[in-house]
PyMOL Python script that loads the backbone (N, CA, C, O; Angstrom):
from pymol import cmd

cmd.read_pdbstr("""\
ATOM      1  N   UNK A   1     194.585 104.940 121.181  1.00  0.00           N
ATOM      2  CA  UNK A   1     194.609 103.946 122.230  1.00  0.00           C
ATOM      3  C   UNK A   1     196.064 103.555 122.455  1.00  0.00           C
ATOM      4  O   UNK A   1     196.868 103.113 121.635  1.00  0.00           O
ATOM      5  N   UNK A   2     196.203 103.783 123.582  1.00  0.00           N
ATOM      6  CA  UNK A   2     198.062 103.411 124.130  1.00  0.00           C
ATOM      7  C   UNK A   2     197.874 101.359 123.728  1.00  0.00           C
ATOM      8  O   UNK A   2     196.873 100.650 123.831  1.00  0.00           O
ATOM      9  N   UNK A   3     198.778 101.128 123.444  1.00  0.00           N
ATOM     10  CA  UNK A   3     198.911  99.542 123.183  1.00  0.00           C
ATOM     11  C   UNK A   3     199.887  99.307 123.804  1.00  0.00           C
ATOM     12  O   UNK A   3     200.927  99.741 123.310  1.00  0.00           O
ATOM     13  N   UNK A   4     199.993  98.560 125.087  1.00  0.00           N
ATOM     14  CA  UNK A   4     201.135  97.910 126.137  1.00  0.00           C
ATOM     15  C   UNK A   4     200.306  96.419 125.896  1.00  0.00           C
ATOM     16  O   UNK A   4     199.119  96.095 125.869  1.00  0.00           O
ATOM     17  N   UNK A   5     202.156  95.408 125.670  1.00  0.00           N
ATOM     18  CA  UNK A   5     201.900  94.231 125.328  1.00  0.00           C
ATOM     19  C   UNK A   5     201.861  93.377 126.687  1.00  0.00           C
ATOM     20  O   UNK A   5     202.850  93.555 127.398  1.00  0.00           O
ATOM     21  N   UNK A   6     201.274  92.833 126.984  1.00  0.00           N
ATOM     22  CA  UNK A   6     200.588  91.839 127.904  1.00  0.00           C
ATOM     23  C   UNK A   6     201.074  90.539 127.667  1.00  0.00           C
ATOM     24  O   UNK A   6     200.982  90.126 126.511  1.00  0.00           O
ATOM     25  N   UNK A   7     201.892  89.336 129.074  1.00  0.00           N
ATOM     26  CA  UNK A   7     202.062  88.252 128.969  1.00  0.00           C
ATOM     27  C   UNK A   7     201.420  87.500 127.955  1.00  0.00           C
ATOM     28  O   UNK A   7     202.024  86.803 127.140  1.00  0.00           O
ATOM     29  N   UNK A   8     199.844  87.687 128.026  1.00  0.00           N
ATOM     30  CA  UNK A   8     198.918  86.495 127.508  1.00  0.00           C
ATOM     31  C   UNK A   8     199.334  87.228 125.826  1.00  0.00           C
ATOM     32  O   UNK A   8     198.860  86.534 124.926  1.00  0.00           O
ATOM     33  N   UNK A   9     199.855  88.056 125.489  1.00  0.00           N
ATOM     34  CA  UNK A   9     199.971  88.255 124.022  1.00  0.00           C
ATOM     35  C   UNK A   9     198.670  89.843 123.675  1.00  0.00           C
ATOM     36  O   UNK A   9     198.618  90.305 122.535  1.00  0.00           O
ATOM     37  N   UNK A  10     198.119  90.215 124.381  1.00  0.00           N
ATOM     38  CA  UNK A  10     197.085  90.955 124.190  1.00  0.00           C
ATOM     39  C   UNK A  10     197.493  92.017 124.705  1.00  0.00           C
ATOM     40  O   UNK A  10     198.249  91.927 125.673  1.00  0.00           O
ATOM     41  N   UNK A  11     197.053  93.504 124.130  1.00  0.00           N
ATOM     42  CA  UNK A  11     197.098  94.551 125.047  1.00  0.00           C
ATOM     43  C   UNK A  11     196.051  95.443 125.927  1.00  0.00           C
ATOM     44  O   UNK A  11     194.822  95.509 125.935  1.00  0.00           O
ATOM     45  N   UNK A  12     197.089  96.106 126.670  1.00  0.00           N
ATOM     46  CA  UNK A  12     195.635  96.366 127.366  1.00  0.00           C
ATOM     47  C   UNK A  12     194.477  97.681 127.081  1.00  0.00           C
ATOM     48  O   UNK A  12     193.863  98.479 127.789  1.00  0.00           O
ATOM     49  N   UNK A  13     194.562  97.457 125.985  1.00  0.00           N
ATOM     50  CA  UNK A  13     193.562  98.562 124.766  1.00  0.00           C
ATOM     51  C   UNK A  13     192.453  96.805 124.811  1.00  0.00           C
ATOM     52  O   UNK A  13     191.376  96.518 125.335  1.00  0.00           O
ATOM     53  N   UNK A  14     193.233  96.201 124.157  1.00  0.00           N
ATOM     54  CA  UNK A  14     192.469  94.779 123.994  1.00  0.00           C
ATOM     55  C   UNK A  14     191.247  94.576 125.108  1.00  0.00           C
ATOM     56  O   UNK A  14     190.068  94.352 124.832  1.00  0.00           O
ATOM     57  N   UNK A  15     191.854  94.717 126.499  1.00  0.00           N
ATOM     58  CA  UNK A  15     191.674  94.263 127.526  1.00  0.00           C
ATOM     59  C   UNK A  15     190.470  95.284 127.976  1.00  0.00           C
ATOM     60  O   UNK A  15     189.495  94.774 128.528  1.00  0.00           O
ATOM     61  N   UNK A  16     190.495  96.712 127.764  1.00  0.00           N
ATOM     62  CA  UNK A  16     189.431  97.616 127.780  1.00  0.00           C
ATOM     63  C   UNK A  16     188.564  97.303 126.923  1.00  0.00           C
ATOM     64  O   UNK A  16     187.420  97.132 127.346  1.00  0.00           O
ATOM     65  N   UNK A  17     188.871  97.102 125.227  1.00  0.00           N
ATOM     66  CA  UNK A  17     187.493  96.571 124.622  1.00  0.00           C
ATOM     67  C   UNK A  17     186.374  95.529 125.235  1.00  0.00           C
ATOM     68  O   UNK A  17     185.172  95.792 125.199  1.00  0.00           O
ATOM     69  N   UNK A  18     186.904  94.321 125.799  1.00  0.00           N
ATOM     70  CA  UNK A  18     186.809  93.674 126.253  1.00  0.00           C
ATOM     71  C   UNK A  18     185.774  94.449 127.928  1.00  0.00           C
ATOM     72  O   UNK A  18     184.594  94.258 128.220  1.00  0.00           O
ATOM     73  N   UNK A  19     186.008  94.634 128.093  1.00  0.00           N
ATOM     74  CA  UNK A  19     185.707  95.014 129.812  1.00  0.00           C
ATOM     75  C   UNK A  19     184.643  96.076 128.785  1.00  0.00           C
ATOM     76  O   UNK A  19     183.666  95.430 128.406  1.00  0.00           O
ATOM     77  N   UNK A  20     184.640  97.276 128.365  1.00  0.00           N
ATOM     78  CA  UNK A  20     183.335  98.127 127.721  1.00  0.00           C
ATOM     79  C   UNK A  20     182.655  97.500 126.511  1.00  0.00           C
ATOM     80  O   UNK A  20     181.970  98.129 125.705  1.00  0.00           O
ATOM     81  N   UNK A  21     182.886  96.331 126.472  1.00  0.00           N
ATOM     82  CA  UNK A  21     182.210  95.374 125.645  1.00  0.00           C
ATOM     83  C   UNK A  21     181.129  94.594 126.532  1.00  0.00           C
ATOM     84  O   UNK A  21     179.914  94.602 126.334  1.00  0.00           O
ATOM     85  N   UNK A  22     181.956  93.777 127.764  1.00  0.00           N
ATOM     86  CA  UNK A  22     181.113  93.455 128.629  1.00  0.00           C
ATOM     87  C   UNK A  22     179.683  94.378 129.482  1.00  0.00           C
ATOM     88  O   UNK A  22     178.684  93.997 130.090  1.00  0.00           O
ATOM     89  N   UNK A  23     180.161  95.517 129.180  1.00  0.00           N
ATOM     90  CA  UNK A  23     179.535  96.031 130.343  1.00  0.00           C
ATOM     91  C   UNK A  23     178.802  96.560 129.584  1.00  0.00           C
ATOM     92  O   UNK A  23     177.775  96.807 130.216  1.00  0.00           O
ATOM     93  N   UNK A  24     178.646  97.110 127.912  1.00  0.00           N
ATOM     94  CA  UNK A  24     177.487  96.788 127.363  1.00  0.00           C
ATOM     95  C   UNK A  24     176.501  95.915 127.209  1.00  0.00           C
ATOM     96  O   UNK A  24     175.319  96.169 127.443  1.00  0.00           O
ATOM     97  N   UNK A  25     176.934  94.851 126.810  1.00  0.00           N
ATOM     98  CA  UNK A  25     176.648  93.498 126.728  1.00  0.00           C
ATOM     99  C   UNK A  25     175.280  93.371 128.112  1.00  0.00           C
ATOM    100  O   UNK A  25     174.087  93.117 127.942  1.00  0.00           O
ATOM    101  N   UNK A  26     176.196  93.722 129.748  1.00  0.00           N
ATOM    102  CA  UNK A  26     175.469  93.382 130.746  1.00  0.00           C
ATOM    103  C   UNK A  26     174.019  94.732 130.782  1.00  0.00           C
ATOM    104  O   UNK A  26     172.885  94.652 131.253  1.00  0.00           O
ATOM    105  N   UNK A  27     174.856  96.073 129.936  1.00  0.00           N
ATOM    106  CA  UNK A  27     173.377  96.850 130.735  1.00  0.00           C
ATOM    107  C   UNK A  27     171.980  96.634 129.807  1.00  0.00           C
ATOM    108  O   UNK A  27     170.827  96.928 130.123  1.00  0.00           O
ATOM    109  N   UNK A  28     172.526  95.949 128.409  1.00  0.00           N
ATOM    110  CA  UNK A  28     171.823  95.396 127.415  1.00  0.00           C
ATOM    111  C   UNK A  28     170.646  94.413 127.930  1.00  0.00           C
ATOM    112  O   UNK A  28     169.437  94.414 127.698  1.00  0.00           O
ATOM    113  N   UNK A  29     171.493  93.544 128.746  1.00  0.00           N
ATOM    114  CA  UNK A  29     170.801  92.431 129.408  1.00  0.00           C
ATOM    115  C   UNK A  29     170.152  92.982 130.189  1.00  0.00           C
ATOM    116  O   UNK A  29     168.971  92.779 129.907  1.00  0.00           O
ATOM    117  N   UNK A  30     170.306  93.927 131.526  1.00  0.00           N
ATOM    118  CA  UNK A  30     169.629  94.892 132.413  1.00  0.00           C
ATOM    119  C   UNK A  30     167.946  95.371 132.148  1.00  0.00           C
ATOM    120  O   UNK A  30     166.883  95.180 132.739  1.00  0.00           O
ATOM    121  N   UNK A  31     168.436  96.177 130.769  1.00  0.00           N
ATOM    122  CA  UNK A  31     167.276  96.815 130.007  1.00  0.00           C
ATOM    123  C   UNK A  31     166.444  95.638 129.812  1.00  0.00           C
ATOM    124  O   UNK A  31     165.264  95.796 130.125  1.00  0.00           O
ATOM    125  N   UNK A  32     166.837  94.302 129.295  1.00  0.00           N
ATOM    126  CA  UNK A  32     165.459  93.163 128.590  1.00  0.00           C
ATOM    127  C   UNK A  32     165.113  92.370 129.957  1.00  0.00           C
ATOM    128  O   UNK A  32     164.138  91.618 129.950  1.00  0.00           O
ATOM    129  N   UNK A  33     165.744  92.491 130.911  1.00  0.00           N
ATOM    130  CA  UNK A  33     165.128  92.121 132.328  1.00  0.00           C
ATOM    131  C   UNK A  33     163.793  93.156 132.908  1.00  0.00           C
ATOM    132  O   UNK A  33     162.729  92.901 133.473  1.00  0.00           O
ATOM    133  N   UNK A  34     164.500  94.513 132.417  1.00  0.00           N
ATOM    134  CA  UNK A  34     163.006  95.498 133.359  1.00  0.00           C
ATOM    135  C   UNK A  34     162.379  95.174 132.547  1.00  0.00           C
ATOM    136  O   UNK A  34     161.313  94.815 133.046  1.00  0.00           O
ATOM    137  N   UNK A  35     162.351  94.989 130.841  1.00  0.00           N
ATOM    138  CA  UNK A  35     161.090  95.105 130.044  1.00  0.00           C
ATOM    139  C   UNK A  35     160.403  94.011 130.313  1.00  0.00           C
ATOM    140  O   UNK A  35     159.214  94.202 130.568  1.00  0.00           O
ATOM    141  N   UNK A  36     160.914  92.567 130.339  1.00  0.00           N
ATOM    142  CA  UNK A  36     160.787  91.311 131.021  1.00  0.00           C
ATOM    143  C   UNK A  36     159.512  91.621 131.866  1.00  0.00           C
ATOM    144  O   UNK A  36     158.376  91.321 131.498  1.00  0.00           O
ATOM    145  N   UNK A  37     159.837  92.297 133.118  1.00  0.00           N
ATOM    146  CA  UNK A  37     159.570  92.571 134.246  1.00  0.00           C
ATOM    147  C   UNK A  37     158.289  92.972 134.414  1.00  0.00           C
ATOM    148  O   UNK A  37     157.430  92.299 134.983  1.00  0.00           O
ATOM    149  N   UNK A  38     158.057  94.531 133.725  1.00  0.00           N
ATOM    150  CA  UNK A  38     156.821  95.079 132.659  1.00  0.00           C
ATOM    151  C   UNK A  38     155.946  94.521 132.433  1.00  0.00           C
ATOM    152  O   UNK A  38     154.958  94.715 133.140  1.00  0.00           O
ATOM    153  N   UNK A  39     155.859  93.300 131.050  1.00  0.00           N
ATOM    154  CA  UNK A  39     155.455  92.657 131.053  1.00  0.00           C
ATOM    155  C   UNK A  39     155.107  91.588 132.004  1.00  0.00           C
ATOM    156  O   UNK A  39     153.898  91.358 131.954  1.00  0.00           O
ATOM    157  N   UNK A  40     155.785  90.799 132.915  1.00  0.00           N
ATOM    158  CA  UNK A  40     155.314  90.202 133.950  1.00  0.00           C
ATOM    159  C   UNK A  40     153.951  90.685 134.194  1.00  0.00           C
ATOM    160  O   UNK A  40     152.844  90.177 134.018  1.00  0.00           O
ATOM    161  N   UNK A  41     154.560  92.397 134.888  1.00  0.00           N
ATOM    162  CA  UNK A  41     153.307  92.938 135.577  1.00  0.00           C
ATOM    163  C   UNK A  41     152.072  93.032 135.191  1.00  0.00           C
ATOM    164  O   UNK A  41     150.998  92.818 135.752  1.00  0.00           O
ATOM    165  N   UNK A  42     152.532  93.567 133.611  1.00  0.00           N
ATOM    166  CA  UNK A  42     151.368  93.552 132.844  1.00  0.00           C
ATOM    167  C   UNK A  42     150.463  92.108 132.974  1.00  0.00           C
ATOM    168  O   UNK A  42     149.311  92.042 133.404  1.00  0.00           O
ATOM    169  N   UNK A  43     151.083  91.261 132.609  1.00  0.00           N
ATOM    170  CA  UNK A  43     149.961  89.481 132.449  1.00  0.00           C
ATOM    171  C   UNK A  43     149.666  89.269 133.906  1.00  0.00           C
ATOM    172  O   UNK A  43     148.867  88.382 134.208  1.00  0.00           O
ATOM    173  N   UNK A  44     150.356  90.156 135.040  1.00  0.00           N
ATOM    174  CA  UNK A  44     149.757  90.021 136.020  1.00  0.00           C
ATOM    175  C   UNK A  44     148.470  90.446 136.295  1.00  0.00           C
ATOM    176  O   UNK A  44     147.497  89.843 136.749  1.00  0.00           O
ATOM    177  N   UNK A  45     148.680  91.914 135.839  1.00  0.00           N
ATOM    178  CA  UNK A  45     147.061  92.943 135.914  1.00  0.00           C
ATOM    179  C   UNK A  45     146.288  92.241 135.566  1.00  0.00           C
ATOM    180  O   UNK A  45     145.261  92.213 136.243  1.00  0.00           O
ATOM    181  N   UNK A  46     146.363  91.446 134.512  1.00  0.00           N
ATOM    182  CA  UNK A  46     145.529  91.212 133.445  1.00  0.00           C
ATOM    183  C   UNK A  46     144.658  90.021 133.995  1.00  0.00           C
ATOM    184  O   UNK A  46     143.444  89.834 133.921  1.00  0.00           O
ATOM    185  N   UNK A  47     145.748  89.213 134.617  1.00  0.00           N
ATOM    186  CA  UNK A  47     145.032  87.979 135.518  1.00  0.00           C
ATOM    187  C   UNK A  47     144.443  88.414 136.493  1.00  0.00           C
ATOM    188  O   UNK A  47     143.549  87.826 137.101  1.00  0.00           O
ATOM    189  N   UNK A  48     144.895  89.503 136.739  1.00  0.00           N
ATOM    190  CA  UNK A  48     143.945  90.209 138.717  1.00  0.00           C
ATOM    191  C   UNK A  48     142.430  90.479 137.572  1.00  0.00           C
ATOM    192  O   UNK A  48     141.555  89.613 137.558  1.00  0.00           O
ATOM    193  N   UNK A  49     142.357  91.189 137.075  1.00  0.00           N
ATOM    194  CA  UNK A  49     141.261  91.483 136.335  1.00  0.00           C
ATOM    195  C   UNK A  49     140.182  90.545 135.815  1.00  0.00           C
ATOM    196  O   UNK A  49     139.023  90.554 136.228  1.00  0.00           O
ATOM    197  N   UNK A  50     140.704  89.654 134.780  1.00  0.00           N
ATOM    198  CA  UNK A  50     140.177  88.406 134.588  1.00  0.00           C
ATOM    199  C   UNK A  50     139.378  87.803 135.890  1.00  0.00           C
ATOM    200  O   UNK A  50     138.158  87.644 135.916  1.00  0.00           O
ATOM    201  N   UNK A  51     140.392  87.455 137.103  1.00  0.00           N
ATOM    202  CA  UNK A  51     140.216  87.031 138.012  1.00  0.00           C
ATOM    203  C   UNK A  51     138.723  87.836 139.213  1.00  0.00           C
ATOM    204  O   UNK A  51     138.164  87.235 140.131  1.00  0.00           O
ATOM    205  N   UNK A  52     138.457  89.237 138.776  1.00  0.00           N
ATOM    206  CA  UNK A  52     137.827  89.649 139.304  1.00  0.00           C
ATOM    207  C   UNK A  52     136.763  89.786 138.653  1.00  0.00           C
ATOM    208  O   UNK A  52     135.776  89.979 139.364  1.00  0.00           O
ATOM    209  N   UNK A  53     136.540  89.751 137.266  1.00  0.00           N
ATOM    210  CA  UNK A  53     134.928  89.455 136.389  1.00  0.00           C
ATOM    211  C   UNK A  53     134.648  88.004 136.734  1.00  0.00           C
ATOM    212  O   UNK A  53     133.429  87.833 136.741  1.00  0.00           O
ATOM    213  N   UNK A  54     135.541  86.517 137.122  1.00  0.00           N
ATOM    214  CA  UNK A  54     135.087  85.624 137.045  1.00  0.00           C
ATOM    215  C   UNK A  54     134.161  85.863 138.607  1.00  0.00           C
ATOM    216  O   UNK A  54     132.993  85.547 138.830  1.00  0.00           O
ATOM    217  N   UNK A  55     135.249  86.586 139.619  1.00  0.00           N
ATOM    218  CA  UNK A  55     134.360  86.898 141.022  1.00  0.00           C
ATOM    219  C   UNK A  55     133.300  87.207 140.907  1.00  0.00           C
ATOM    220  O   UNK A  55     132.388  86.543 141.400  1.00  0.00           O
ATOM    221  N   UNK A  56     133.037  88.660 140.004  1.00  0.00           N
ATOM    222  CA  UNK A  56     131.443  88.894 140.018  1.00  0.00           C
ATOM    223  C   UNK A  56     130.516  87.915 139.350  1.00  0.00           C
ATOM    224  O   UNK A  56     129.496  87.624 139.975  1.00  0.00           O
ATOM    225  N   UNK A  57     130.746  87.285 138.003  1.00  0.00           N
ATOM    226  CA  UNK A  57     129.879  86.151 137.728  1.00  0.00           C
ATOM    227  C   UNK A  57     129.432  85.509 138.657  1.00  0.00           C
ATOM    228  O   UNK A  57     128.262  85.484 139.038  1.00  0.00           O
ATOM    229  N   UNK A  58     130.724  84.706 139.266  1.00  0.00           N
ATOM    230  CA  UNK A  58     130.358  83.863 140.008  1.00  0.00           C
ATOM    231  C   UNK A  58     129.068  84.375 141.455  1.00  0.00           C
ATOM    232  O   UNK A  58     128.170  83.663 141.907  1.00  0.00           O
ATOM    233  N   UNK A  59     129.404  85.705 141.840  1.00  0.00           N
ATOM    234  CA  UNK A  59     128.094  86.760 142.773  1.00  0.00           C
ATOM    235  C   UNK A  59     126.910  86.652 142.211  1.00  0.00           C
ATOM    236  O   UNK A  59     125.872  86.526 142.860  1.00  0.00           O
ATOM    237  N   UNK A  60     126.988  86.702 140.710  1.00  0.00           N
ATOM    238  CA  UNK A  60     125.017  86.839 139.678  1.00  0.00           C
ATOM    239  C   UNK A  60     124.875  85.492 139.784  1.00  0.00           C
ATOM    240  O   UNK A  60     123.762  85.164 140.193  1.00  0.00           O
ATOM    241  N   UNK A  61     125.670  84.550 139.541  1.00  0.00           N
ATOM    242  CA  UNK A  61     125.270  83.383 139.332  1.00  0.00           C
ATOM    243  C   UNK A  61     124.438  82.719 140.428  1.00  0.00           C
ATOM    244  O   UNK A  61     123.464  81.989 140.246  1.00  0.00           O
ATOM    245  N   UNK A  62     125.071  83.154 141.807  1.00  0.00           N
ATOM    246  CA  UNK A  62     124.546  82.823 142.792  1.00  0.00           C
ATOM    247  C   UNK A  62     123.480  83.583 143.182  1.00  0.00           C
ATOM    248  O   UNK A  62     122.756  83.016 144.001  1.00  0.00           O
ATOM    249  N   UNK A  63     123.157  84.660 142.866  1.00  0.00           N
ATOM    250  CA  UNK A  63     122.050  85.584 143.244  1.00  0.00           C
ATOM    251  C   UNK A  63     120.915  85.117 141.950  1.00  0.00           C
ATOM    252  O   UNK A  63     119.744  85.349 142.251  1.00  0.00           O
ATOM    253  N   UNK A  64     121.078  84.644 140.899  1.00  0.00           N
ATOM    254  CA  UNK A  64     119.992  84.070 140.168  1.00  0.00           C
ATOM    255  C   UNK A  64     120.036  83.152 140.748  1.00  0.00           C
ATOM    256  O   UNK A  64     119.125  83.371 141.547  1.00  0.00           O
ATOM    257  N   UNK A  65     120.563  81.843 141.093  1.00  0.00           N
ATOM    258  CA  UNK A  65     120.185  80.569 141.802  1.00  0.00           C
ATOM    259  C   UNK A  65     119.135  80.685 142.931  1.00  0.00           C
ATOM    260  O   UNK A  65     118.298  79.810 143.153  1.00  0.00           O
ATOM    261  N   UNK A  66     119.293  82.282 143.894  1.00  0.00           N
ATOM    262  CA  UNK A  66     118.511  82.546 144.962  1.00  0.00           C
ATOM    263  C   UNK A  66     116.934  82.657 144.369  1.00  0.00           C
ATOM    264  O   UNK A  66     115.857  82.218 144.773  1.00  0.00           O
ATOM    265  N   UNK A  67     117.406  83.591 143.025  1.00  0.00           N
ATOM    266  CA  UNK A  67     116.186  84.270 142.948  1.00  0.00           C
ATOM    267  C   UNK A  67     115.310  83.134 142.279  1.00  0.00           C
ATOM    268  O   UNK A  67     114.100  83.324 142.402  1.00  0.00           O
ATOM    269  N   UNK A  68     115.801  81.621 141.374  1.00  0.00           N
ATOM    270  CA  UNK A  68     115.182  80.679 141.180  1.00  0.00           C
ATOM    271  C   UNK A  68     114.580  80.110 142.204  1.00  0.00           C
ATOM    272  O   UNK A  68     113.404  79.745 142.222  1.00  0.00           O
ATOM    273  N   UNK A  69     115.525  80.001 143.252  1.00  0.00           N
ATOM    274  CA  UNK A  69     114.366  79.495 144.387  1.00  0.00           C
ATOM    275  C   UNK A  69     113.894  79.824 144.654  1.00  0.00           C
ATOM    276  O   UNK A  69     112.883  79.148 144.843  1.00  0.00           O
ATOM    277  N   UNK A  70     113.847  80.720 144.918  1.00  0.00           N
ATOM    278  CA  UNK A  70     112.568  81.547 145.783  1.00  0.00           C
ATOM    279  C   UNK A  70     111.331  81.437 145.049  1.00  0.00           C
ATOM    280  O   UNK A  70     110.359  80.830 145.498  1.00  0.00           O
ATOM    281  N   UNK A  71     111.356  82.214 143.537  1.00  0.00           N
ATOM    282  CA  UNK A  71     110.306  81.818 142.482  1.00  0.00           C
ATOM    283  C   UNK A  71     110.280  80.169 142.965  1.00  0.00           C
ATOM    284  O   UNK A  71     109.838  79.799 144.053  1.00  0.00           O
ATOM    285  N   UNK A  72     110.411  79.960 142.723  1.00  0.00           N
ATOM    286  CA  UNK A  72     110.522  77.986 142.981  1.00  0.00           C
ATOM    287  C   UNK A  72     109.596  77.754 144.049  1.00  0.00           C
ATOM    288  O   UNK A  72     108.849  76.779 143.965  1.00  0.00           O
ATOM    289  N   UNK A  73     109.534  78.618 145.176  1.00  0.00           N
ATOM    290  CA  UNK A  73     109.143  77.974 146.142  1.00  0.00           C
ATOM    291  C   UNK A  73     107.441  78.679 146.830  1.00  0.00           C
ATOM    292  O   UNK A  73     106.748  78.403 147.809  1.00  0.00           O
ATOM    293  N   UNK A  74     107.335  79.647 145.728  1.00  0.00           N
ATOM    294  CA  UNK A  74     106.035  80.279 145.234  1.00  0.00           C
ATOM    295  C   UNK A  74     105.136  79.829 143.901  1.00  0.00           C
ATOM    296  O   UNK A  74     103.992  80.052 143.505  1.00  0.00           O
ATOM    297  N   UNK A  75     106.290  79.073 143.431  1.00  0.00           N
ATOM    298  CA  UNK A  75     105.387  78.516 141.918  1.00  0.00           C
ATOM    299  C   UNK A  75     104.201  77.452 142.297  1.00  0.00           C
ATOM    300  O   UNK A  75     104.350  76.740 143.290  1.00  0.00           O
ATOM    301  N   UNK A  76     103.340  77.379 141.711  1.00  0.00           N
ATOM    302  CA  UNK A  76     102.329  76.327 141.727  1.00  0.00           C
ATOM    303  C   UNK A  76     102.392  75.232 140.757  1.00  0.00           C
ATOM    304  O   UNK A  76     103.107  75.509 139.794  1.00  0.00           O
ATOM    305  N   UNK A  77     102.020  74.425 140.734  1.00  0.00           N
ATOM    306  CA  UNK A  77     102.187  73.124 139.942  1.00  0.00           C
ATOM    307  C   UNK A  77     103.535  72.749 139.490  1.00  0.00           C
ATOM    308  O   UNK A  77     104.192  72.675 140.528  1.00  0.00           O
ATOM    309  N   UNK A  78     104.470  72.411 138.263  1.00  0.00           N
ATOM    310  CA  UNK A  78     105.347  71.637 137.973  1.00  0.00           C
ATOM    311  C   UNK A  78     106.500  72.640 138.457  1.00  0.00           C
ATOM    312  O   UNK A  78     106.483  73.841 138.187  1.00  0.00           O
ATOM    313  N   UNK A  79     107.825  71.809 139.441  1.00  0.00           N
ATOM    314  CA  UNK A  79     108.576  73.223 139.220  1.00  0.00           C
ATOM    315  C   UNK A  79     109.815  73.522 138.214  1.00  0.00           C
ATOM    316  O   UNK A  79     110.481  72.777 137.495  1.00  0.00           O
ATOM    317  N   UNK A  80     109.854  75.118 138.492  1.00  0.00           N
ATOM    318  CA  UNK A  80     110.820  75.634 137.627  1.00  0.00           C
ATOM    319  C   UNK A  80     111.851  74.949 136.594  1.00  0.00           C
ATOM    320  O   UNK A  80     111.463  73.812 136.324  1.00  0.00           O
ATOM    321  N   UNK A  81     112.666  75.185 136.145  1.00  0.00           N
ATOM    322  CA  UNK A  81     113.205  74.090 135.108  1.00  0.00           C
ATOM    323  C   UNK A  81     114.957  74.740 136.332  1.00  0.00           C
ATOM    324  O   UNK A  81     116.069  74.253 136.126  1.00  0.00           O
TER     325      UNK A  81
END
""", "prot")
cmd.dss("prot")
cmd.show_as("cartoon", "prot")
cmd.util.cbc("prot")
cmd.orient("prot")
């Protein structure tokens, strides 16, 4: 590494560590943002999914409520519970 001395006291070997230090540093950070990201998507799926078994429940739930009435409204004496 060539060493030229620099006003501030540092050289600029110094000054490259520094700068390919940073720019590790940043693609480091880069990489735990996409994985970040990944994950996002992932707890996203996961909520679309969730979100779409509570949809169908909520479809049976209402299609037994039908089918209580109806029985309900053919039953004889006390009704249905």
């Amino acid at each position: 590494m060539i060493w030229l001395p620099s006003p501030q006291g540092e050289g600029l070997g110094m000054r490259a560590n520094h700068v390919l230090n940073s720019a590790a540093v940043g693609n480091v950070l880069e990489v735990v943002g996409n994985v970040l990201e990944v994950v996002g998507n992932v707890v996203e799926a996961v909520g679309n999914v969730v979100e779409a078994v509570g949809n169908v429940l909520e479809v049976v739930g209402n299609v037994l409520e039908m089918v209580r009435n109806v029985a309900g409204a053919f039953h004889c004496g006390s009704p249905l519970p």
